[in-house]
N, C-alpha and C positions, 0 to 999 in steps of 0.2 A: 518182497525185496525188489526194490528197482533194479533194472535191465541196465548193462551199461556195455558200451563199446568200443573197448579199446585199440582205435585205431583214426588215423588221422583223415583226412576229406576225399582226399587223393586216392583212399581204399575203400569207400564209401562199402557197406558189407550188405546183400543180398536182398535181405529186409528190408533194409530203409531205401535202398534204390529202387525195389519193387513201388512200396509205400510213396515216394518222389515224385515217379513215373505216373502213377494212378490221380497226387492230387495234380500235378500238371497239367492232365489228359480233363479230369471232371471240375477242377478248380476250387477242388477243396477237398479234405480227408476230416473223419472224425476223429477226435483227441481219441478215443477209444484202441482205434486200429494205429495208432501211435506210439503205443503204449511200449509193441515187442523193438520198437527202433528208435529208440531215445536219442540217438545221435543226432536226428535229422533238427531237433530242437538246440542241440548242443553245438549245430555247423549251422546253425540259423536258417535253414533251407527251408522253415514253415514259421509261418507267426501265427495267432490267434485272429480268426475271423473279427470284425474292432462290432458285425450285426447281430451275433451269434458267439456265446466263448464256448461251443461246446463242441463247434470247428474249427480248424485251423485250412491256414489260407498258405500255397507257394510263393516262393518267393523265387523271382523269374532266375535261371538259369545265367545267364549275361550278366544282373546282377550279383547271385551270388559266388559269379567268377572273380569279375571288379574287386570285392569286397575282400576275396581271397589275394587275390594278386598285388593287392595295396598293403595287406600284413608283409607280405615276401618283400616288397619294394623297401618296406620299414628297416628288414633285418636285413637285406643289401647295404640299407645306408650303413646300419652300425659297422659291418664286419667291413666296409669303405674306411670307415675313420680306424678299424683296428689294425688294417692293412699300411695306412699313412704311419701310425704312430711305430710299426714293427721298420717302416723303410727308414723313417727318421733316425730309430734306434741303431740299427748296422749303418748307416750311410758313411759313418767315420771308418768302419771297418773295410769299404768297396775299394779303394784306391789303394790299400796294401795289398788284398787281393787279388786285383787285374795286374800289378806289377812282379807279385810271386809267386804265382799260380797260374801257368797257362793251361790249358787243354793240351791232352797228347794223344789222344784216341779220339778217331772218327766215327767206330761203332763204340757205342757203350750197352752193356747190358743192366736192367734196371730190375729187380727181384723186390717186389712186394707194392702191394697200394701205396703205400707212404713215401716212398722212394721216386713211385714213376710222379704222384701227384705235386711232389716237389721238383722235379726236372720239369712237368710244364707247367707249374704256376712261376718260374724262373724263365723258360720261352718267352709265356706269354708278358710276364715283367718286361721283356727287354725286346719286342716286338713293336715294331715302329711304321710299317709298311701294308702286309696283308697276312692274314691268317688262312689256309684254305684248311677244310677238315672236311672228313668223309664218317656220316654217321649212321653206322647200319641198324635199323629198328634191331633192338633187344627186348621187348615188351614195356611196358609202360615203365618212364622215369620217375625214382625214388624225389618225392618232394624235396629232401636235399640236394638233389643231382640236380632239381630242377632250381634251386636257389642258385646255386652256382655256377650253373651257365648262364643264368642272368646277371650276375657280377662279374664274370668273368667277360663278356661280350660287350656289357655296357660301359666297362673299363678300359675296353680296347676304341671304342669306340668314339667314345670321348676323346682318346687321342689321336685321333683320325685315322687310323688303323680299318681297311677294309678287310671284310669279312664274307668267305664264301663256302658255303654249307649244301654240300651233297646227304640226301636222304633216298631212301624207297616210297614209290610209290603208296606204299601200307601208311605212310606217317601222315598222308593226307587225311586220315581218319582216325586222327588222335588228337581230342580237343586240346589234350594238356602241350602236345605239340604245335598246333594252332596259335594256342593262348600265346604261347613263348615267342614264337616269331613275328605274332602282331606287334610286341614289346618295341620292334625295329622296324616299322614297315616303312621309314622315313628313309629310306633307297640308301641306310649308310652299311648293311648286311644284306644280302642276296643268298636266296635258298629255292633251290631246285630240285625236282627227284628224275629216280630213273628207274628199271625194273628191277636190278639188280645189283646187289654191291658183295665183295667178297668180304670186306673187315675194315675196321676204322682205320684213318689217316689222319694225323694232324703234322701241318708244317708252317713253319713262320718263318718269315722274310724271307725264303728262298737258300734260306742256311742251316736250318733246323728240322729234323721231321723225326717224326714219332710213330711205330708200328706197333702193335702186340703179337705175340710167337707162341702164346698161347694161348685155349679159348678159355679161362678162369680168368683172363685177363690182368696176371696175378704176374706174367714178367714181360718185357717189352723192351724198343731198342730205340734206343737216341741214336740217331743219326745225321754227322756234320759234316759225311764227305760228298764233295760238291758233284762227282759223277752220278753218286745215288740220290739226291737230294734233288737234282737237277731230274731224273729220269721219273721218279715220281710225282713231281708236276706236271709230266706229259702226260703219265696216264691220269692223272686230276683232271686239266686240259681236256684230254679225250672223252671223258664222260660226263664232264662239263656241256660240251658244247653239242652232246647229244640227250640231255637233260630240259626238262619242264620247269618253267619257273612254276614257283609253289603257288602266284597269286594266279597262274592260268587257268584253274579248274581241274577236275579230275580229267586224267588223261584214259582212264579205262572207256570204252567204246565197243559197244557190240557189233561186231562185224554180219555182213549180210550172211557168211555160215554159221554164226551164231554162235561164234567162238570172241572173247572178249581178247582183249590185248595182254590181260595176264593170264590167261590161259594158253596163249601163244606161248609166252614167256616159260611157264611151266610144260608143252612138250615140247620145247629145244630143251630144255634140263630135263627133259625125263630119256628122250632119243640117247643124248650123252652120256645114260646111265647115272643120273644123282636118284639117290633113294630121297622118300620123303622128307626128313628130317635136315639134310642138306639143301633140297629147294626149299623149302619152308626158310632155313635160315637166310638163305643168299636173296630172296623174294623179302625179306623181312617180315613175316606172317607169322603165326601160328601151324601147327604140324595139322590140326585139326581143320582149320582153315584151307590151309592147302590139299587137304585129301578131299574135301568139299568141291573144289575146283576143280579135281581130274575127275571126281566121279562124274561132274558133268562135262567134262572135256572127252568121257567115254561115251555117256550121253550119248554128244552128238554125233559122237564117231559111229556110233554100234557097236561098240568095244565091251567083248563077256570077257576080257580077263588082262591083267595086266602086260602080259606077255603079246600081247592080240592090240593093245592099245598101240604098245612104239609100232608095231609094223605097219595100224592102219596111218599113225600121223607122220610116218616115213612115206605111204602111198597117198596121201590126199594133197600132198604140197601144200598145208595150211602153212608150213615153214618159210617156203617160197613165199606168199605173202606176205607173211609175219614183218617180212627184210621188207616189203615195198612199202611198208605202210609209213 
């Protein structure tokens, strides 16, 4: 019985990324060893040697990205023309609206995905100026998540609407994050990272912002009053303008003690007292990842135990540094 795998490109499963990697590396795999990862024929990432059919040949990565990204472009356009045909339809109903319906609350609380996803595809509808948002790695975005920030972004953009996008350092090293923001690289979005972010931000034109209150991300709060609204642009602002553009390069750098710039990052959050799973989140990394990084952050220190770690990186001033660099 043939092998199948149910799952889309984006989840690519163990096998077949192994099986990928290998004909990549030697430039070809046998149909044989093919056999246990059917997908990789089914996401077109191998074709048939055209000198030999009893290999098959890769098909370069950059290609089979293109080839991906042009299907998403496709069903951007439709759900484009579905989005015109639904404004068409209420556009008689808008002007009874704005005249018997004002807004009376400046906080609102918003209880379920359906609810917050319609208060900002309604922002970002009536958003004419800038968009800023803060987007803290949550591990790799669902192919849909990822459709959708590409229509929602290229809609804004179209309308001359600037666009400015805070990330963590970690997203430097996410192709599917890459792919998305090459989409714009034509200077009309601007994306920066920095070491660390507490939770997502979104605000448009300076009158609207959007927070989550909790981490299910399941209720959240619209916010129109202009003290608040106004005071979370400063801190946007502020990490703004201590932030890497994304085309600069990776910002990590081994320092001559042989402590990298996110291992700094992680003993000020360890000194502070955040357990792993709290730097891990606020770094945008993985929990695993980051216990990776202190073990060699003990490493260098000489550090037998976690207790023995905050004290030596409270007496080595690697922190004092950290700030001049």
């Amino acid at each position: 019985m043939k092998a199948t795998h149910p799952h889309v490109v984006t989840e690519l499963c163990a096998e077949g990324g192994r099986v990928y990697a290998n004909a990549l590396r030697t430039g070809r795999v046998a149909r044989t060893e093919v056999e246990t990862a059917p997908c990789l024929m089914e996401f077109a990432l191998l074709h048939p040697d055209p000198d030999d059919p009893n290999w098959l040949v890769p098909v370069a990565p950059s290609i089979a990205l293109a080839q991906r990204l042009n299907s998403l472009e496709r069903e951007i356009t439709e759900r484009r023309r579905l989005t015109i045909e639904l404004a068409d339809a209420f556009e008689p109903f808008m002007a009874l609206s704005a005249r018997e319906v004002a807004p009376t609350h400046s906080i609102t609380v918003l209880e379920g995905l359906d609810r917050i996803n319609s208060a900002l595809d309604l922002a970002t509808a009536q958003c004419q100026n800038e968009m800023l948002t803060i987007q803290p790695n949550r591990g790799r975005r669902p192919e849909n998540r990822l459709i959708e920030g590409l229509e929602r972004d290229r809609t804004l953009i179209e309308r001359g609407v600037r666009i400015r996008t805070l990330y963590q350092h970690t997203a430097r090293h996410s192709p599917e994050r890459i792919a998305y923001t090459d989409q714009f690289a034509d200077g009309k979005a601007e994306y920066r990272t920095i070491d660390e972010l507490v939770e997502r931000l979104i605000i448009c034109d300076e009158t609207v912002a959007f927070i989550p209150i909790r981490d299910d991300r399941q209720v959240a709060l619209e916010l129109r009053h202009p003290g608040l609204v106004n005071y979370l642009i400063k801190v946007f602002e502020f990490m703004w303008d201590r932030a890497v553009p994304l085309s600069a390069g990776a910002p990590y750098e081994t320092a001559p003690d042989g402590i990298t710039d996110i291992q700094h990052s992680i003993a000020k959050l360890l000194v502070e007292g955040h357990v792993d799973e709290a730097i891990a989140r606020r770094l945008g990394m993985n929990v695993r990842t980051c216990r990776a990084h202190i073990a060699k952050l003990a490493t260098a220190l000489g550090s037998g135990s976690r207790a023995q770690l905050g004290y030596l990186i409270a007496q080595s001033g690697i922190l004092d540094k950290g700030q001049q660099r």
